[in-house]
C-alpha positions in Angstrom: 86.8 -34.9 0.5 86.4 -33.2 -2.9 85.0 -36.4 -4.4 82.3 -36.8 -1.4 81.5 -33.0 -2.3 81.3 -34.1 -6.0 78.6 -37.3 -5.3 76.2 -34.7 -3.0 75.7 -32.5 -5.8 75.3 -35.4 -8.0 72.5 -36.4 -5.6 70.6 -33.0 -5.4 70.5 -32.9 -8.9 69.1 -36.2 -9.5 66.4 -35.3 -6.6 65.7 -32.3 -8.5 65.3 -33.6 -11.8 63.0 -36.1 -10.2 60.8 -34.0 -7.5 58.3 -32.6 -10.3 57.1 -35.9 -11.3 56.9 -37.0 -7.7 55.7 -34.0 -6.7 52.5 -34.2 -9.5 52.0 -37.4 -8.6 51.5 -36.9 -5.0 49.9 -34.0 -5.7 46.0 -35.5 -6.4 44.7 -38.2 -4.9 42.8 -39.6 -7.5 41.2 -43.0 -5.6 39.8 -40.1 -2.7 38.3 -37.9 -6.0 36.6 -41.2 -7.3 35.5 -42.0 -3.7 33.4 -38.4 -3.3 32.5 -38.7 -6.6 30.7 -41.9 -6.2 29.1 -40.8 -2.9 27.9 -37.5 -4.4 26.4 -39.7 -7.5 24.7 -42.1 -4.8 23.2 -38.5 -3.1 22.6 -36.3 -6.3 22.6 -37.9 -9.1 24.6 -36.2 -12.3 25.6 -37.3 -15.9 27.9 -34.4 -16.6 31.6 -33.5 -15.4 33.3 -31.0 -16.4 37.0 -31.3 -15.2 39.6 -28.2 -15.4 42.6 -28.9 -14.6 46.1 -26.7 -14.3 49.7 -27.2 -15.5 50.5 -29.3 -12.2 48.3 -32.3 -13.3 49.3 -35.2 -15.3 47.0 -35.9 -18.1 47.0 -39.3 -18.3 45.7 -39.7 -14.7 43.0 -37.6 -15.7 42.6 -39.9 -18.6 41.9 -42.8 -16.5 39.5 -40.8 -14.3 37.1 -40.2 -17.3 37.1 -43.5 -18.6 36.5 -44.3 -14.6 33.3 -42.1 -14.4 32.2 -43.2 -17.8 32.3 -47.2 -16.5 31.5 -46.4 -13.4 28.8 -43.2 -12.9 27.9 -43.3 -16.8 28.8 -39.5 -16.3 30.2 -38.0 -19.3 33.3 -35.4 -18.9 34.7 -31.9 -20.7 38.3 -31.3 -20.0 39.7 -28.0 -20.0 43.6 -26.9 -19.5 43.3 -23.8 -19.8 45.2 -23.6 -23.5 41.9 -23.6 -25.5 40.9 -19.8 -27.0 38.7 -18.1 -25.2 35.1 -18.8 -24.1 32.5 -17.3 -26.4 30.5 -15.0 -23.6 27.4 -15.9 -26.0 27.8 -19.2 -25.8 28.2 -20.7 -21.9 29.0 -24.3 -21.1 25.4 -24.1 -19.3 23.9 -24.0 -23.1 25.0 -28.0 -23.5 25.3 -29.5 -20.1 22.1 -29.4 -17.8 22.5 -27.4 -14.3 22.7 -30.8 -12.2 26.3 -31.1 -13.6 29.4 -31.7 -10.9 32.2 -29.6 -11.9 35.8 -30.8 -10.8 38.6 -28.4 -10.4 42.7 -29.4 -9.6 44.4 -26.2 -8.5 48.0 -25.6 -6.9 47.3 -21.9 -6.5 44.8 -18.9 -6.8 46.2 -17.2 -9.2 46.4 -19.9 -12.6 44.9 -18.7 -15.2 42.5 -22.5 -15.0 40.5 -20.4 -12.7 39.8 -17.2 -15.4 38.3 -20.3 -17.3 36.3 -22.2 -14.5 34.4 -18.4 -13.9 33.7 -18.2 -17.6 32.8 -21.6 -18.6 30.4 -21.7 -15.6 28.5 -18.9 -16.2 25.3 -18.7 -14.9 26.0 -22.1 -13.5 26.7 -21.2 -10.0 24.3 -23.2 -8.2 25.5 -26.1 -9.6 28.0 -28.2 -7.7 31.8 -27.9 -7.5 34.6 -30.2 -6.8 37.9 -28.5 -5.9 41.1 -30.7 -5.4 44.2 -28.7 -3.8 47.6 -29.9 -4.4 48.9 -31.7 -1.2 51.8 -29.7 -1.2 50.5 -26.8 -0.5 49.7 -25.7 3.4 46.4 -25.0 5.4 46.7 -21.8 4.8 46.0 -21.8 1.0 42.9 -23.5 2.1 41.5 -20.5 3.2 43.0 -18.7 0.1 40.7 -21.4 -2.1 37.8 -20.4 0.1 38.3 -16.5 -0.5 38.7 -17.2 -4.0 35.9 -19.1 -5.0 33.0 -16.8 -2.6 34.5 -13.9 -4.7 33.4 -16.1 -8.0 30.0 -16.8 -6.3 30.5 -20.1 -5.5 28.2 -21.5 -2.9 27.7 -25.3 -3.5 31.2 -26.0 -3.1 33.7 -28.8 -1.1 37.4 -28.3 -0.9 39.9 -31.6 -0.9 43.1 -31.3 0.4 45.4 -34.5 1.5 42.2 -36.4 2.4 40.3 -34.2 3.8 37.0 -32.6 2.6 36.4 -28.9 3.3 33.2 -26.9 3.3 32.2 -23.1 3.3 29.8 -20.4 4.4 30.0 -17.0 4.2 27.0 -16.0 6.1 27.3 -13.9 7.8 30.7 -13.7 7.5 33.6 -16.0 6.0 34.1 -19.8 7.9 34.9 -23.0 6.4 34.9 -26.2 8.4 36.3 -29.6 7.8 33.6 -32.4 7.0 33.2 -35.7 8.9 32.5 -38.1 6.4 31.6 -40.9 8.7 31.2 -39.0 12.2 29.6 -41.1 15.6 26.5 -40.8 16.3 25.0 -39.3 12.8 22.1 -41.3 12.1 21.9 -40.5 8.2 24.4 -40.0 6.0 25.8 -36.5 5.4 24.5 -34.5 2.4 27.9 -33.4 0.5 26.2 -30.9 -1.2 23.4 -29.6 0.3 20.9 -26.3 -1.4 22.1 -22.9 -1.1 20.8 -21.6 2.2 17.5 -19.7 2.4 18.8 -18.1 6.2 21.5 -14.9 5.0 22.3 -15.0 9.2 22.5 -11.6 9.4 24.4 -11.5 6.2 25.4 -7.1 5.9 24.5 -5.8 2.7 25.4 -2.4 1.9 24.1 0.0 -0.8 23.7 3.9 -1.7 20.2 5.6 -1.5 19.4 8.5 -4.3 16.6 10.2 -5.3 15.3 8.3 -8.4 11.7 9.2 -8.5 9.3 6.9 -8.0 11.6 4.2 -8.0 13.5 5.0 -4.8 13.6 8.5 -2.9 14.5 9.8 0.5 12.6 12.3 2.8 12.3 13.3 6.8 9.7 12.4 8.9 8.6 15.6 10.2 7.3 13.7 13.5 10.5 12.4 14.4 13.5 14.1 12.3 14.4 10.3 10.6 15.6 10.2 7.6 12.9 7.8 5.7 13.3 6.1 2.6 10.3 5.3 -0.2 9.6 3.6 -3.5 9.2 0.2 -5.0 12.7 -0.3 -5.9 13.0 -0.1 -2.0 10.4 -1.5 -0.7 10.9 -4.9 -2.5 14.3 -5.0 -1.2 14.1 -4.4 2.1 11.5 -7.1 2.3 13.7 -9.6 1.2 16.1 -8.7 3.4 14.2 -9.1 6.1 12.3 -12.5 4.6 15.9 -13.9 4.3 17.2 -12.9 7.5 20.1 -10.4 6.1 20.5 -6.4 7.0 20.3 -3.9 4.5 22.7 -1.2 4.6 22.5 2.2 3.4 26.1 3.6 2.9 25.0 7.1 2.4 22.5 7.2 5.4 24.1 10.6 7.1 24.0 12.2 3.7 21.1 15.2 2.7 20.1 15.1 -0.7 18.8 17.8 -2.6 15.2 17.8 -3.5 16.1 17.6 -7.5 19.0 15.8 -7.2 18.9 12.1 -9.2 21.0 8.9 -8.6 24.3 8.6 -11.1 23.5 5.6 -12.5 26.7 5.2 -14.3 28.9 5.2 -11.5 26.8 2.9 -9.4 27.3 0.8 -12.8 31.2 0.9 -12.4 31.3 0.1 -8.7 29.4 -3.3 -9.1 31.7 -4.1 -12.0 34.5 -3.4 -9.4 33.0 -5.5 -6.8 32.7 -2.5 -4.5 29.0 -3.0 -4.5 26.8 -6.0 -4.5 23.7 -4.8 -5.2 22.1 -1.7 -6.3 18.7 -0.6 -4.8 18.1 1.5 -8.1 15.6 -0.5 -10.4 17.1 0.3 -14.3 16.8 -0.6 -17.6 19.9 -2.9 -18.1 23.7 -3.2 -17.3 27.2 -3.9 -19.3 27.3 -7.7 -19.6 31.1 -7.4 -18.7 30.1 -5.3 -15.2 27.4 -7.4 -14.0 23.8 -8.6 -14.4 20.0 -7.7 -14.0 17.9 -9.4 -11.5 14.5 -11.1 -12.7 12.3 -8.2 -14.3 10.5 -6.0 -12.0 8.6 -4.3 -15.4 9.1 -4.5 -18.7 7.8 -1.4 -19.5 6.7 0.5 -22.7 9.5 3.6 -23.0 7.8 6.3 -24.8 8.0 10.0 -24.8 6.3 12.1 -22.5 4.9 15.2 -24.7 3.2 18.5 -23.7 -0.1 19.3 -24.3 -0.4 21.4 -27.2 -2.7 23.3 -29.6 -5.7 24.1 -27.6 -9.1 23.9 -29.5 -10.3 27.8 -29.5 -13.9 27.7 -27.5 -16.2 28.7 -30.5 -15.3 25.7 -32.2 -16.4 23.8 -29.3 -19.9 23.7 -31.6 -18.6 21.5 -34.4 -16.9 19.0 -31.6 -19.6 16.8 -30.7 -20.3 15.1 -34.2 -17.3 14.4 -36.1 -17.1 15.8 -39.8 -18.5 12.7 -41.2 -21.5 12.9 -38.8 -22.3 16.7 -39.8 -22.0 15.5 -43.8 -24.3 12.7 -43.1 -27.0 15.4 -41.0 -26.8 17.7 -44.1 -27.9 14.7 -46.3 -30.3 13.8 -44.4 -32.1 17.3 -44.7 -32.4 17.2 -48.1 -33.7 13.6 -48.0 -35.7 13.8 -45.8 -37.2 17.2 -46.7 -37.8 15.1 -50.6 -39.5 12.6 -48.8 -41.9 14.4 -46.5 -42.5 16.3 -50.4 -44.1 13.2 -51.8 -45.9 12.5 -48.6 -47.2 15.8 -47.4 -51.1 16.3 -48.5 -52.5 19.1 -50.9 -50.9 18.6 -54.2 -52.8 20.9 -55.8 -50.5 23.6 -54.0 -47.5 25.4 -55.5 -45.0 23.9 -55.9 -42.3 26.2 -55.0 -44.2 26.7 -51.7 -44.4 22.9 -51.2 -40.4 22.5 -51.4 -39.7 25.4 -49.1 -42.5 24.1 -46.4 -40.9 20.1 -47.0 -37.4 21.6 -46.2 -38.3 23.5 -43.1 -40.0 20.7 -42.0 -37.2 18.2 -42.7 -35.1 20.4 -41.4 -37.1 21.0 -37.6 -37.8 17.5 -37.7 -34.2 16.5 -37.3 -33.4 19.5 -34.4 -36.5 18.2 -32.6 -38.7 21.6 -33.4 -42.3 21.7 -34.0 -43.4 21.7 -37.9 -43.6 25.1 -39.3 -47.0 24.3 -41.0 -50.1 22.1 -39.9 -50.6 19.1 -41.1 -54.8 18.2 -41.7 -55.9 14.8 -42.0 -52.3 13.1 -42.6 -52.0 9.9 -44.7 -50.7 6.8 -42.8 -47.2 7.1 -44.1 -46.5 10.5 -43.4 -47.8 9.7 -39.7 -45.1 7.0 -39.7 -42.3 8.4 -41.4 -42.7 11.9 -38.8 -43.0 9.5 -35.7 -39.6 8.1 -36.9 -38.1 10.9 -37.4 -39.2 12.6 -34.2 -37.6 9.7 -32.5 -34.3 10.7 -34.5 -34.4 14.2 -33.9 -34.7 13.3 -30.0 -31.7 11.3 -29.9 -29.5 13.7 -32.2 -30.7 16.5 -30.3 -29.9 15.5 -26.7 -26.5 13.4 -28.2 -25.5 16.8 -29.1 -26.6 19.0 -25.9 -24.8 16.4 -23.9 -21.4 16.0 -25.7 -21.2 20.0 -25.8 -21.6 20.2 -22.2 -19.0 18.0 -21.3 -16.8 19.8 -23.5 -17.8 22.9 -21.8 -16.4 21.8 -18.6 -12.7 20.8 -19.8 -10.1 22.2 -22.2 -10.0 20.2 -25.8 -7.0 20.3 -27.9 -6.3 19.3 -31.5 -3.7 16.9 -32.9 -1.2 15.8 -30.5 2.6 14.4 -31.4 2.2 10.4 -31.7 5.1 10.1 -34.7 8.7 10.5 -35.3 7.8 12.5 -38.2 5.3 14.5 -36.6 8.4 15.2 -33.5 10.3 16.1 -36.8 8.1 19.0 -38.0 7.3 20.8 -34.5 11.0 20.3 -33.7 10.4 19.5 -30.3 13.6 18.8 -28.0 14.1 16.1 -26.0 15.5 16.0 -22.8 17.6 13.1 -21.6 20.3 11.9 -19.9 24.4 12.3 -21.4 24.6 8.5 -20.5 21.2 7.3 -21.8 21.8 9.2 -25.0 23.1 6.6 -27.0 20.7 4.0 -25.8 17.7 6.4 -26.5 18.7 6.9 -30.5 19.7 3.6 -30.8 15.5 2.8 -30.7 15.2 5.3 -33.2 14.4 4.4 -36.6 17.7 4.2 -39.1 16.5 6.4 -41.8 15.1 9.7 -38.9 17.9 9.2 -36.7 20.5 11.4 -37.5 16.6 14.5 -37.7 15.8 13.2 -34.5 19.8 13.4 -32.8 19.6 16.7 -33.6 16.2 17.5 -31.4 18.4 15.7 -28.4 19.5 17.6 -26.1 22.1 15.8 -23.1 22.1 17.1 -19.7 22.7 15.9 -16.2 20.2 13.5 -13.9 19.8 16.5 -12.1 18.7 18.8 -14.8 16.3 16.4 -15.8 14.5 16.1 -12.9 14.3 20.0 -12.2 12.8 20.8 -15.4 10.5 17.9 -15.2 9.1 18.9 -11.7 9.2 22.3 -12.7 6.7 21.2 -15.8 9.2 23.0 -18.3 7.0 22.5 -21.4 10.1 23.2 -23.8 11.2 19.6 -23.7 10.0 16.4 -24.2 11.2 13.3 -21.5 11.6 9.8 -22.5 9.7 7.9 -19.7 8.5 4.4 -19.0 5.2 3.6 -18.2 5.4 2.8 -14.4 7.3 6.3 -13.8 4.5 7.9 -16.1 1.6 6.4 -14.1 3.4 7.7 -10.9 4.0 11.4 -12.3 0.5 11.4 -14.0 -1.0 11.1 -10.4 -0.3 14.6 -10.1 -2.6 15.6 -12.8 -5.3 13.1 -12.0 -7.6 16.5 -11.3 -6.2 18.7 -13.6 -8.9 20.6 -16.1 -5.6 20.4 -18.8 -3.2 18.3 -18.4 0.2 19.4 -18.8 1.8 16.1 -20.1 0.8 13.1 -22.1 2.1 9.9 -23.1 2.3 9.9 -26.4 3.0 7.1 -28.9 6.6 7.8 -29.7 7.9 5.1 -28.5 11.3 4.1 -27.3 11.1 0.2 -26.7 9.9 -1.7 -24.0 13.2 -2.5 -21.7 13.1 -4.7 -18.9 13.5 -3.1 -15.4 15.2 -4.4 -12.7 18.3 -4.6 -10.2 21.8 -4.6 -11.0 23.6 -6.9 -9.3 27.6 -8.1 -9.7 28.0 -10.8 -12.3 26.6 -14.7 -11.0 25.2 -13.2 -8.0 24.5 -15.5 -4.8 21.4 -13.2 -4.3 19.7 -13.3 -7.9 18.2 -17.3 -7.2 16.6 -16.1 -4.4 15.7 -12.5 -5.6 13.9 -14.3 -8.5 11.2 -15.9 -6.8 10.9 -13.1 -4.1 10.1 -10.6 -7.5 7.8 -13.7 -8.6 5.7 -13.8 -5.7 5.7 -10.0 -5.2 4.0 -9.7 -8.7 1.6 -12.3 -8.1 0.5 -10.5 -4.8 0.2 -7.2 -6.8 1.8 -4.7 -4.1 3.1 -2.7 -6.9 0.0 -0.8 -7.5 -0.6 -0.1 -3.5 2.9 0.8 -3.6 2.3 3.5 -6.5 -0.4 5.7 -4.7 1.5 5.4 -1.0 4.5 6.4 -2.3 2.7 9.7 -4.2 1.4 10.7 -1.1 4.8 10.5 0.6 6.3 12.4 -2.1 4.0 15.0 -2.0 4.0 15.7 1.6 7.7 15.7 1.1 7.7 18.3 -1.6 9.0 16.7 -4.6 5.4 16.7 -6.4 2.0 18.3 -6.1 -1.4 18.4 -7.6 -1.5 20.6 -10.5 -4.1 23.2 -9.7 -5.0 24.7 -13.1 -8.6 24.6 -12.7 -10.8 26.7 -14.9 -13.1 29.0 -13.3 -16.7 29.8 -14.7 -16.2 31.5 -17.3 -19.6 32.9 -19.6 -19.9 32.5 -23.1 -19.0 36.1 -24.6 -19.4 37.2 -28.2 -16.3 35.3 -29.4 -17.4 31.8 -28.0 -20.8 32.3 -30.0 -18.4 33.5 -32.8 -19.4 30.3 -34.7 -23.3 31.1 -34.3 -22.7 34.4 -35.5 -21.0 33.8 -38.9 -24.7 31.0 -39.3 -26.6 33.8 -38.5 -24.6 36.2 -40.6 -25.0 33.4 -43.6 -28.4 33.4 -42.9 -28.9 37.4 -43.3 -27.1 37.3 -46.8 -29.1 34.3 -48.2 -32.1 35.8 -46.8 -31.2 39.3 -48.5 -30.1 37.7 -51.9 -33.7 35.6 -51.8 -35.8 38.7 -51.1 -33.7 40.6 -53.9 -35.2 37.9 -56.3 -39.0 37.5 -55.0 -38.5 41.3 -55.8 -37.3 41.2 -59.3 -39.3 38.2 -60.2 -42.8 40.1 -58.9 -41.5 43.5 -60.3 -44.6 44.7 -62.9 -41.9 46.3 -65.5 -39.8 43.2 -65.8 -42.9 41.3 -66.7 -42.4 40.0 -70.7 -45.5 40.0 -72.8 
């Protein structure tokens, strides 16, 4: 009895010593892989494979499955066991293999760490085909496990193999897989293993916050109705490929009120797509952590400059000297003198003084070039005087009514001076700028090295919120770093304005690309891309702009700056400018008169 008991555990421990390898080797069945694989290569064709295999596999079976696909389907293969260091984020496997590759994956569970390597390596590579062989000995259950696994990896083109059977998936609109029939009755064609990535979502749920993030996305009340309403591009686009693609968008936060100056938290919708507890944000922005998720194809890429107020108004009684530049009024005083020499030469009676000649020549020169009659008369004129007065007639009558006409339209606006358009010049006025605690970083970052640590010093951090309120409430103490398509929007506002109140200046912050977040390998970004593409062709965005300015308006969060200037009449200060001419005038006049006096006094008279 003893011995008997002796020779059974003799047994079990030969049949354990023994069940791994028979267990591996019944594990994969490599003549079914090669079978699909030829199939697919009849179907599809593909030159690349890379194969990632797990601890459970023996390598020299996989040996003989490369040199298999290399005689057979001229395909050429990367292994990977998981032990190599790991993959260089910078430098995907989709960098030296083309996107028609057919990946091929032996698992015995979801959880080996082959599976961390299969979602780096094929990065950015998810519309490419997959290959997933599960060990034999593991249930039908794990099947479903697999299935879980590789939708929450984004994996769409996809069959599962487990003991001879070939498995497919959808998760539209929710979670199924199916077995395949390779060879079914009645199908006229043969089946596609792997067809394209469905177009129809099937009522696919997609849910997603809504925040106020002028102009890019913004909720107000119909006041016909009482529903809540939502507006802007970043919106607009997404809710249209929704519908185009069959799927429902979702808005989590639907029952929520918002304040009116209240601004989306862009960092936590950030961390809750790099937790997978959102899919998609409907917040356009300017970029994402690599390691959280990814941006969708560009919606702008937009110039990111700083948003300035107007400054140092032009007092009105120097509104005079703005119609010619400096140069110009240089140039006119020139052209008194030369003109008044040349009329000198060409004015008849010689025989006159000449002191009395030079003073008539540059009186005439000089009402020649205001368009005023000649101060003498002219009898019997030579041919070249005629000319040279018709000419300059003709140039007084241009200068004249260039003049009248820029000093009226000057008359009807407010002109300022020199506006901020450098760091440097940011630097000397010590103007602050207002931005974001988490865009901060990202703003001095654009900054040149050698005025960064002048211009951190002008930033001042603060909440969405407090952004937005001082920039609706036109607080003129800050500057705002703004892009061009939210400056275009917000300029609406002072489209009528006599003085504007803000301008986009040429302190510049980049140009970032602006579009949606998304979680890492998205099964949404393929078909998002051309959606954006043919949305920019059409050119809604525009359209878009103007509708959604009216909606805001009527909903409270902007209005038409009304900062019209009345008539106003020109006092004794706006002529200020005539009166110092005149006043010069009076003193030259007195000093000349002081000298004809002198000169003609009898007693001064030498003998």
């Amino acid at each position: 009895m003893e011995l008997t008991k002796q020779l059974l555990h003799l047994l079990l421990l030969l049949q354990l010593c023994t069940w791994p390898t028979d267990q591996q080797q019944l594990s994969h069945n490599f003549s079914f892989i090669e079978e699909v694989a030829r199939r697919a290569a009849g179907q599809q064709r593909w030159t690349t494979m890379p194969i990632f295999i797990s601890r459970h596999v023996e390598r020299e079976q996989v040996n003989d499955l490369v040199r298999w696909l290399h005689n057979n389907l001229s395909s050429s293969s990367y292994i990977f066991d998981g032990t190599q260091e790991q993959p260089n984020p910078f430098n995907p496997l989709r960098n030296h293999i083309k996107n028609d590759a057919l990946s091929l994956l032996f698992c015995y569970s979801t959880e080996e760490q082959i599976w961390w390597h299969l979602d780096e390596r094929l990065r950015k590579m998810r519309q490419s085909r997959l290959l997933v062989n599960l060990a034999a000995q593991r249930g039908h259950l794990a099947v479903r496990g697999i299935f879980a696994k590789l939708w929450s990896l984004q994996f769409l083109r996809v069959l599962v193999i487990h003991r001879q059977r070939i498995y497919r998936y959808t998760p539209y609109p929710t979670l199924r897989y199916f077995e395949l029939q390779l060879e079914g009755k009645g199908q006229e064609k043969e089946l596609l293993l792997f067809p394209p990535a469905p177009r129809d979502l099937r009522q696919y749920v997609v849910s997603t916050p809504a925040e106020n993030d002028l102009p890019r996305v913004f909720r107000l009340q119909d006041k016909r109705t009482g529903a809540q309403l939502i507006r802007g591009y970043g919106y607009r686009v997404l809710a249209e490929f929704f519908y185009r693609h069959n799927a429902v968008l979702h808005v989590s936060n639907a029952g929520k009120s918002l304040p009116i100056d209240s601004s989306v938290n862009m960092s936590r919708i950030q961390q809750l797509i790099g937790t997978h507890k959102l899919e998609i944000s409907m917040h356009p922005y300017v970029g994402i952590d690599r390691k959280l998720g990814i941006l969708s194809y560009p919606l702008h890429i937009a110039q990111n400059c700083l948003i300035m107020p107007v400054r140092n108004e032009i007092p009105r009684f120097m509104y005079l000297l703005r119609p010619f530049h400096w140069s110009s009024w240089l140039l006119l005083l020139a052209a008194v003198f030369y003109v008044s020499l040349v009329l000198y030469f060409l004015s008849p009676g010689l025989n006159e003084d000449t002191g009395l000649r030079a003073a008539h020549s540059l009186l005439a020169g000089l009402s020649q070039l205001l368009f005023l009659s000649s101060p003498t008369r002219i009898y019997q004129p030579s041919m070249r005087y005629f000319l040279v007065a018709l000419q300059l007639s003709v140039l007084g009558f241009f200068v004249t009514n260039w003049y009248s006409n820029q000093l009226s339209s000057f008359l009807t606006a407010t002109l300022v001076g020199e506006q901020v358009d450098t760091f440097e010049q940011l630097i000397a006025q010590q103007q602050k700028i207002l931005v974001k605690h988490h865009e901060v970083e990202m703003v001095l970052q654009m900054v040149p090295p050698h005025l960064e640590k002048q211009v951190a010093r002008l930033v001042v951090g603060s909440e969405a919120g407090e952004q937005v309120s001082a920039l609706l409430g036109f607080n003129i103490s800050y500057s705002y770093p703004f892009t061009v398509e939210r400056w275009e929007f917000f300029a609406l506002q002072q489209q009528y304005a006599m003085k504007p109140i803000y301008r986009f200046s040429s302190v510049c912050l980049g140009a970032p690309v602006i579009g949606y977040q998304m979680r890492r390998d998205s099964h949404l970004e393929p078909l998002l891309k051309h959606f954006i593409m043919r949305i920019q062709s059409i050119g809604l965005f525009q359209h878009w702009v103007v509708s959604d300015f009216n909606d805001a308006m009527k909903a409270g969060y902007v209005h038409l700056i009304d900062n019209s200037l009345g008539f106003k009449a020109l006092d004794l200060d706006t002529l200020r400018l005539g009166w110092f001419v005149l006043l010069c005038g009076w003193l030259l006049a007195a000093v000349v008169f002081i000298c004809e006096r002198h000169y003609h006094n009898p007693s001064t008279t030498c003998h």
